[in-house]
C-alpha positions in Angstrom: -64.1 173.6 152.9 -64.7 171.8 156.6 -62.5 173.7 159.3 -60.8 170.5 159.3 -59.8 170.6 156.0 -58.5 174.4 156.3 -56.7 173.4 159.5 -54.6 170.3 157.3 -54.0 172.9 154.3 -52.6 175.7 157.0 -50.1 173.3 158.2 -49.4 172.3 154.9 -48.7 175.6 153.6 -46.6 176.0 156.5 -44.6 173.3 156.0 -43.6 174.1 152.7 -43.5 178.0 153.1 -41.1 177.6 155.9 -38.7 175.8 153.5 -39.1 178.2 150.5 -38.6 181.0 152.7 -35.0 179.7 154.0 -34.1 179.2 150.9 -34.4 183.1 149.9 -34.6 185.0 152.9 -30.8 184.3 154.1 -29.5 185.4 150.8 -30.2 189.7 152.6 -29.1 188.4 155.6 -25.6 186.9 154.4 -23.5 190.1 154.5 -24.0 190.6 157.6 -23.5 187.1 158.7 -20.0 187.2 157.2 -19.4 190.9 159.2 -20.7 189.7 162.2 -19.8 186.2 163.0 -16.5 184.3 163.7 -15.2 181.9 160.9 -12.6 179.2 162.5 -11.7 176.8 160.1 -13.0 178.2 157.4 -13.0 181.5 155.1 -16.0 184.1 155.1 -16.8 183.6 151.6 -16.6 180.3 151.5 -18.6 179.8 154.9 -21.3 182.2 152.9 -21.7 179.5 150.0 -22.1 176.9 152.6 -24.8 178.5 154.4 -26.8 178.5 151.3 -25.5 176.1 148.7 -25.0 173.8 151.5 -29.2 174.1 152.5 -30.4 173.5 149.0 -27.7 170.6 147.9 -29.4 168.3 150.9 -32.6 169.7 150.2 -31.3 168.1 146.8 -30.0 165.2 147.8 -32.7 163.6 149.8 -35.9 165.1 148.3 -36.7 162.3 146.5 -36.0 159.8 149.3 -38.1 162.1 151.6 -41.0 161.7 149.4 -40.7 157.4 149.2 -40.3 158.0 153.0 -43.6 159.6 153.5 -45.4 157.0 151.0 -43.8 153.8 153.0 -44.1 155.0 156.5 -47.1 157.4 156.4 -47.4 161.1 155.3 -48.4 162.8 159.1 -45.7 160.9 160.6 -42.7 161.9 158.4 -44.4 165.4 158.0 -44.5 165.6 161.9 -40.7 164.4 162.0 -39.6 167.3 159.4 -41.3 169.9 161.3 -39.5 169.2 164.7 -36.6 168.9 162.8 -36.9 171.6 160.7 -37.8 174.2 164.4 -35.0 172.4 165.8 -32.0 173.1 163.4 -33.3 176.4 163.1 -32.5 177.2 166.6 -29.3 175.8 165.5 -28.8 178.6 163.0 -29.8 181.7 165.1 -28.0 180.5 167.6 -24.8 179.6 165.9 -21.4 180.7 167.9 -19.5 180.4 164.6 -19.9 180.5 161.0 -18.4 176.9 161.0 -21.5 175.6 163.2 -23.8 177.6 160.7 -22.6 176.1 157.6 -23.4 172.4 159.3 -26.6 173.5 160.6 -27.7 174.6 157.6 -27.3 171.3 155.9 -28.9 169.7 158.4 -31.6 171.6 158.0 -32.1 171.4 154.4 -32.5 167.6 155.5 -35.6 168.6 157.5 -37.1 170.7 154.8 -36.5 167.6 152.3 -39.0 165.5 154.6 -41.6 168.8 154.7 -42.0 169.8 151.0 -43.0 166.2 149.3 -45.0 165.9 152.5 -46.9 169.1 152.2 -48.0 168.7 148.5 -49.2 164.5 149.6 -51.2 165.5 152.4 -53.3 168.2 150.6 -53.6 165.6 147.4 -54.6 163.1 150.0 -57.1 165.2 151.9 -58.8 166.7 149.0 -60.7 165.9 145.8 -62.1 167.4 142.6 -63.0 171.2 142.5 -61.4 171.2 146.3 -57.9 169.7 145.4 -57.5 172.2 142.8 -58.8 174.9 145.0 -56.2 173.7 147.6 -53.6 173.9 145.2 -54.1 177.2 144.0 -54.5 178.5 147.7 -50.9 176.9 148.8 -49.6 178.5 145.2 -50.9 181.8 146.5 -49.2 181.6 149.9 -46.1 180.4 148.3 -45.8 183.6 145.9 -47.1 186.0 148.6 -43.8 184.3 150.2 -41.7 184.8 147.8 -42.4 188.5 146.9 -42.7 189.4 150.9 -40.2 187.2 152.3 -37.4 189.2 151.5 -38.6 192.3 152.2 -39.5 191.5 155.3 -36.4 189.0 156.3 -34.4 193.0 155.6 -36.5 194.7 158.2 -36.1 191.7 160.8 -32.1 191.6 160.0 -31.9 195.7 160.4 -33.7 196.0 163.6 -33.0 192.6 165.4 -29.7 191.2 163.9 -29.8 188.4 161.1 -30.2 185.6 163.7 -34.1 186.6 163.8 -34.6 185.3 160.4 -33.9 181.7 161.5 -35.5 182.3 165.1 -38.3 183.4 163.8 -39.3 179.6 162.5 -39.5 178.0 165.9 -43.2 180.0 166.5 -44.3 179.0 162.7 -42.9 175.7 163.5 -44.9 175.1 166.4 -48.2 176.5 164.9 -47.6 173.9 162.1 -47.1 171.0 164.8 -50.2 172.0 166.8 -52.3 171.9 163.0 -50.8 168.7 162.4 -51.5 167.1 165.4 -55.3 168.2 165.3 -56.6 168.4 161.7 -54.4 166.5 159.7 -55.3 162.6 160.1 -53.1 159.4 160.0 -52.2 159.0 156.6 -51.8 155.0 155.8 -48.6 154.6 154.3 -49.1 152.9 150.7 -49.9 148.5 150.6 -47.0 148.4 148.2 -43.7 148.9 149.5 -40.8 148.9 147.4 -37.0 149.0 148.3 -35.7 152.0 149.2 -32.7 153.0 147.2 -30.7 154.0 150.2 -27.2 153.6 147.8 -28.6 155.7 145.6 -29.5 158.6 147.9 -26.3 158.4 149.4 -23.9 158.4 146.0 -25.6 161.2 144.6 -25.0 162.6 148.3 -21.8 162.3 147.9 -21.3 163.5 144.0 -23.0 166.9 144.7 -21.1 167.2 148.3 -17.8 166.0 147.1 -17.6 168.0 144.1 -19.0 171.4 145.6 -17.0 171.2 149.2 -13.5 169.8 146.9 -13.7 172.4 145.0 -14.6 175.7 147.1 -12.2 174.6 149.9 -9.4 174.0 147.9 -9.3 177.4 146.4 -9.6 178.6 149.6 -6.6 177.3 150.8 -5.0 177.7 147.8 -4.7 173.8 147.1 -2.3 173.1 149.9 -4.5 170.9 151.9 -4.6 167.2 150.6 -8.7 167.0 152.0 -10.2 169.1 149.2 -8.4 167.0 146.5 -9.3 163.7 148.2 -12.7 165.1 148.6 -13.1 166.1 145.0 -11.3 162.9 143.8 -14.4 161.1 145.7 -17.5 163.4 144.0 -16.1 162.5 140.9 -16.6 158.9 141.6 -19.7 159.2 143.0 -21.1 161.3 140.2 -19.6 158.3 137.3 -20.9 155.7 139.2 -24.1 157.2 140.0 -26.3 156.5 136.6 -24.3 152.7 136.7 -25.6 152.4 140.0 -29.5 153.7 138.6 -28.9 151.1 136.0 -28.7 147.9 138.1 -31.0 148.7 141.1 -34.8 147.1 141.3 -35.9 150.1 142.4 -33.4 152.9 141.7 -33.6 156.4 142.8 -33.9 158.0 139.6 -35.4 155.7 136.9 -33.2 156.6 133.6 -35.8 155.0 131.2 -37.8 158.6 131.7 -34.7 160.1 130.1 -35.8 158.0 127.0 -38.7 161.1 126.4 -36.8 163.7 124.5 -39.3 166.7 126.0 -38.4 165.1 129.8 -34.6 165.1 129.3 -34.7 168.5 127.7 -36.8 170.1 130.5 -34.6 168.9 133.0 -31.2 170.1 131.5 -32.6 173.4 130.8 -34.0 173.3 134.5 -30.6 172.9 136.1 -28.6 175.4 133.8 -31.6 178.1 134.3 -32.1 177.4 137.6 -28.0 177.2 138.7 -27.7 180.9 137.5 -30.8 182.0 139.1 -30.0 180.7 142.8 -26.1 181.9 142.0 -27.5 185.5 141.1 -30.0 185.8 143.4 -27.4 185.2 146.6 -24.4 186.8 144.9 -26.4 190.1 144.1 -26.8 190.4 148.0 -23.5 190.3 148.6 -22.3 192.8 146.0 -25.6 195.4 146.6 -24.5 195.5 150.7 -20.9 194.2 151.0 -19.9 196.4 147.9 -22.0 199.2 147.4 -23.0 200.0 150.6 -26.5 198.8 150.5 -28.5 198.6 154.1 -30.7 194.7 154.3 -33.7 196.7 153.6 -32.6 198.4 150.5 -30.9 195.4 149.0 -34.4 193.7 149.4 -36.9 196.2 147.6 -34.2 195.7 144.9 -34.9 192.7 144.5 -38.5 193.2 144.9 -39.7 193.6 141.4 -38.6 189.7 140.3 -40.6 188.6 143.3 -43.7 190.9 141.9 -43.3 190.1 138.3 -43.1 186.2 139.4 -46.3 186.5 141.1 -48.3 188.6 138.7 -47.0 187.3 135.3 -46.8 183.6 136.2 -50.4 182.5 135.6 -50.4 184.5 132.2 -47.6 182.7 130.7 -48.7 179.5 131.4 -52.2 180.7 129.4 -50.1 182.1 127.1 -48.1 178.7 126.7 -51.2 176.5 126.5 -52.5 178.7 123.5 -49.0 179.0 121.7 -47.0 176.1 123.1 -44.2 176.6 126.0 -41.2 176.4 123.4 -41.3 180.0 122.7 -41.5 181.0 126.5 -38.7 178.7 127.8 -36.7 180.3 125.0 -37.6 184.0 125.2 -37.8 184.2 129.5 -34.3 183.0 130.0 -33.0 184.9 127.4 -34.8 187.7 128.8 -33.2 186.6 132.2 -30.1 186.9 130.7 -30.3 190.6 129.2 -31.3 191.6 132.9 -28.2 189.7 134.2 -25.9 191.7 131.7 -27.7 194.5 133.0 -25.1 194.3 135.8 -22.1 194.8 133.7 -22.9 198.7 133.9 -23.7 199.0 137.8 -20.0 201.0 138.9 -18.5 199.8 142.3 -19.2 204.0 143.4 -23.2 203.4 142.7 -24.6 205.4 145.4 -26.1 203.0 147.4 -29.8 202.4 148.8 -29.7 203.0 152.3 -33.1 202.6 153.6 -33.8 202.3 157.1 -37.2 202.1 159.5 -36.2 204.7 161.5 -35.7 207.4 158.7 -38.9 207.3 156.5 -37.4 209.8 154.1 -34.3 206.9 153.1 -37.0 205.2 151.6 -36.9 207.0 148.7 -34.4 205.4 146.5 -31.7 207.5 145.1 -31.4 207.8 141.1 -28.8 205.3 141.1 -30.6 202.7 142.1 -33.3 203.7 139.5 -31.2 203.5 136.5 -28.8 200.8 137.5 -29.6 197.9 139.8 -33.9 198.0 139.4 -34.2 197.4 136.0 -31.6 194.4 135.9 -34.0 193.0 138.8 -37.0 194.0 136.7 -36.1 192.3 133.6 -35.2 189.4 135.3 -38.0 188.9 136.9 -40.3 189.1 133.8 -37.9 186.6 132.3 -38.5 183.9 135.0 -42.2 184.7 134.9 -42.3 183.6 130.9 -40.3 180.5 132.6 -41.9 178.9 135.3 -45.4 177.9 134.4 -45.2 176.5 131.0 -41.7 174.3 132.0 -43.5 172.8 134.8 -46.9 172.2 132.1 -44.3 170.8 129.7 -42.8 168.5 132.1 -45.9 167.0 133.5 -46.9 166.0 130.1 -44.3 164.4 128.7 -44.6 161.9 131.5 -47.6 159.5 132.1 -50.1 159.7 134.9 -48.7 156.9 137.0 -44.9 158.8 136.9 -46.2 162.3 137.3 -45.2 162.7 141.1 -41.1 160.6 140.4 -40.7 163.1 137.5 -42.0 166.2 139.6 -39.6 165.0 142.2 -36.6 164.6 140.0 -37.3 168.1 138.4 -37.7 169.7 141.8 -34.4 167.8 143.1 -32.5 169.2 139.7 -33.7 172.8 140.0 -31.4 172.8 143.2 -28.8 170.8 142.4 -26.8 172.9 139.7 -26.7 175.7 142.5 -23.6 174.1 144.7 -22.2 172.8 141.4 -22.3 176.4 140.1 -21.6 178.0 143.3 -18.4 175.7 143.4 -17.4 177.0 140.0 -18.1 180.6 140.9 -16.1 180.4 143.8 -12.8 179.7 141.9 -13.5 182.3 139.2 -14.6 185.2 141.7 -11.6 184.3 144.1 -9.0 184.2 141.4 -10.0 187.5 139.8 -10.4 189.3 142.9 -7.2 188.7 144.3 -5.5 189.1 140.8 -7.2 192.4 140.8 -5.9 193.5 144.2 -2.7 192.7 143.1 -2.7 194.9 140.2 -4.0 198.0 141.9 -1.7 197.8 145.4 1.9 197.4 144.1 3.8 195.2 146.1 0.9 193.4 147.8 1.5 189.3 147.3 -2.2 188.0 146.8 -0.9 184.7 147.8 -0.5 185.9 151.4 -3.3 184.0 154.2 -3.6 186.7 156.3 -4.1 189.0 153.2 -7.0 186.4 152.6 -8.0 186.3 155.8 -8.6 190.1 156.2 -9.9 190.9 152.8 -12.4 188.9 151.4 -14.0 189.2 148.2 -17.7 190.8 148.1 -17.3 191.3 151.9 -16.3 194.8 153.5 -12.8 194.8 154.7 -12.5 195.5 158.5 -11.8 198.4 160.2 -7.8 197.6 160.2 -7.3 197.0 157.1 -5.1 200.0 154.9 -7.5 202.6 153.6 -5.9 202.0 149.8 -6.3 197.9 150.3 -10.0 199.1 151.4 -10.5 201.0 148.3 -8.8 198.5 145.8 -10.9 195.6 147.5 -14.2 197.7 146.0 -13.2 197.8 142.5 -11.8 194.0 143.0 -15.3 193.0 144.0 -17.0 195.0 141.8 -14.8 193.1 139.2 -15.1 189.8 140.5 -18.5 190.4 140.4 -18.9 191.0 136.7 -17.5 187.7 136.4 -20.5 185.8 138.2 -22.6 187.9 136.1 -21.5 186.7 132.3 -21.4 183.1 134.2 -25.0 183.4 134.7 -25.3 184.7 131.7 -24.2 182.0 130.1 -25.8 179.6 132.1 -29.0 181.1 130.8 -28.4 181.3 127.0 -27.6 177.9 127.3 -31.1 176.9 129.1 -32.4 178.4 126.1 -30.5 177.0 123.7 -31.4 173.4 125.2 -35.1 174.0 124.8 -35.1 175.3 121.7 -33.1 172.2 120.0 -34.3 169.9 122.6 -38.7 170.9 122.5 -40.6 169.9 119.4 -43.2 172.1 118.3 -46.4 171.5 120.0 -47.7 169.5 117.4 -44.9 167.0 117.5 -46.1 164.1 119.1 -44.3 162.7 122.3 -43.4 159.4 122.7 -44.2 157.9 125.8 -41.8 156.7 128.6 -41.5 153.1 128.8 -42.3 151.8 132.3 
């Protein structure tokens, strides 16, 4: 490999590690965003969901159109664009006065990282060939995991010692190393001969669905239905999300092309990658809040937690999909999220008094965990992590080969786009439930206390610590409330999983079934 060629896969991997990382590395950081900085117009919770459901439904939205964008007007240049976006909006985020200006900084910025990940993947598939590409890939796959088990870890230390605005500061340097790469090793990349239409309408309505229905719902059961906006704006998603597949249907060029949803094996992949991958995102951000905001949990503890899904990922992925070459994927995209599941239920028996993990840099000896976190949280991580292992490589092997050649990269981007999508959807849902039964909860244990009241809501939050003024007994009910609303995300996700499941196992053929091919 020319130094060339390893300066273009370094800003590659860059690109795209940047965005995966953002994606996880806020979920530590969010209790302390919701202690810490001022919500005007909206609540903490809800500002909490925006900050990450918000990033990954426009990472969503506009992944697909990002990666037409790159093929029509030349890979470096829209790469280049998403980059100095991408540094840009996250000097938004660190240096947010409000959680308000977060929440829209952080949809702008999953914009950005919608130009960077198609574009990352097209420039090394561009640049390389043969033995190389693969060797390419498998280097970016490597830096990718090594993300994805360190990030976190990592993004706890930085919040601990320097505040939580680090983690978003801290892109601007990568940022800049990944322009200065670009600008030297990676070369103009000729946009394609062909150009088609882009499907602008198309973008934009399914924009508008995921938006709509996500925003409608989570800020009208914050306040409580009494604003006309959040029915108005749910009234719209709904619209969008009808008219959407009528829309696919009569464009030249549409966004999404429904004949792929002809294959049986493509359309069951899909569905069992937005229910799988809604109640992963949903878990992964909600855990945070409950391990810290809940039990007590410092950002470093609440991380190595989480650790061992990030380690089983990365050491068990590249057996399964062996394993599901040799025996087919069926039984693996059945048995992970069900696995997945069990160490979601896991949950159920984690008491709001767990003693929590409090480690911190400056006292070596808190870094031994306490029992607690031994027997309840770290094997509901563990298991959960070996289930998403058994998940990831076979449903992407399965997916790529029920597709032709020539639609490979449309159905990898549709997939991709999906595996985000369900998260706001869900989160919207999750919302209502955990909202409803916390407050109901609070109710029940602090006679006389109307639930209904806003600055009750305004003070005490679900899965956040109450402040210092709030009544010691409202304190202590607002534990076991969470604790409570809590369990109720859990059998969500639960169910979300047993139903991914239950999709591939009716929806997969045996792998001697033949596949039909997509019409074109």
């Amino acid at each position: 490999m020319t130094s060339n060629a390893r300066g273009a896969l370094a800003a590659a991997i860059i690109g795209s590690a940047t965005v995966f990382l953002d994606g996880t590395i806020v979920n530590v950081a969010l209790p302390r965003i919701g202690a810490t900085l001022p919500a005007v117009a909206i609540g903490v919770l809800e500002g909490q969901i925006y900050v990450v459901a918000g990033y990954t439904a426009t990472l969503a939205a506009f992944l697909l159109l990002a990666g037409a964008l790159g093929d029509q007007y030349g890979r470096r240049r829209v790469f280049l664009a998403g980059l100095v976006l991408f540094g840009l909006t996250s000097l938004a985020c660190g240096l947010a006065p409000s959680l308000d200006v977060l929440a829209i900084a952080r949809l702008l910025q999953g914009v950005a990282g919608a130009l960077l990940v198609p574009g990352s993947l097209a420039i090394i598939t561009a640049l390389f060939e043969g033995p190389e590409r693969a060797r390419a890939f498998g280097i970016w796959a490597s830096a990718t995991s090594a993300v994805a088990v360190l990030g976190p870890p990592i993004g706890g230390a930085l919040v601990e010692v320097f505040g939580w605005r680090s983690i978003f500061l801290l892109n601007a340097p990568l940022i800049a190393v990944g322009v200065v790469l670009t600008l030297r090793y990676v070369p103009a990349l000729h946009p394609a001969a062909i150009r088609s239409r882009f499907d602008w309408a198309g973008a934009l309505v399914a924009a508008v669905a995921v938006g709509g229905l996500a925003f409608g719902a989570i800020r009208g059961q914050q306040v409580n239905w009494s604003e006309p906006a959040p029915v108005v704006t749910l009234g719209v998603g709904v619209v969008a999300l009808i008219s959407f597949p009528i829309l696919m249907l009569r464009r030249r060029d549409p966004l999404v092309p429904l004949s792929l949803f002809r294959n049986r094996t493509f359309s069951a992949i899909n569905l069992a990658t937005l229910l799988i991958y809604a109640g992963l995102y949903v878990l992964l951000y909600v855990q945070n809040l409950f391990l810290q905001g809940v039990l007590g949990y410092s950002p470093i503890g609440a991380a190595l937690i989480g650790l061992p899904t990030g380690l089983a990922l990365a050491f068990l992925s590249a057996w399964a999909g062996t394993m599901a070459g040799r025996f087919g994927a069926r039984r693996f995209l059945v048995g992970g999220p069900l696995i997945m599941a069990v160490g979601t239920l896991w949950w159920l028996r984690v008491p709001a008094d767990s003693t929590p993990w409090v480690a911190r840099l400056d006292v070596p000896a808190s870094f031994v965990p306490p029992l607690a976190a031994l027997i309840d949280p770290l094997p509901a991580t563990l298991l959960f992590g070996i289930g998403i292992a058994l998940v990831v490589a076979p449903l992407t092997s399965t997916l790529m080969s029920s597709v032709p050649d020539g639609r490979a990269g449309l159905a990898s981007a549709i997939n991709n786009a999906l595996s985000r999508v369900g998260q706001p959807l869900a989160s919207a849902a999750i919302f209502i439930l955990i909202t409803d039964r916390f407050y109901a909860s609070l109710a029940d244990r602090v006679p006389g206390l109307d639930p209904g009241a806003a600055a009750l809501r305004s003070a005490v939050e679900p899965l956040n610590a109450p402040g210092a003024m709030v009544d010691v007994a409202i304190t202590e009910a607002a534990r076991f409330a969470s604790a409570e609303s809590f369990q109720v995300t859990v059998l969500v996700v639960a169910g979300l999983l047993v139903a991914g499941a239950f999709v591939s196992w009716i929806g997969l053929r045996p792998a001697s079934s033949a596949t039909p091919e997509v019409g074109h």
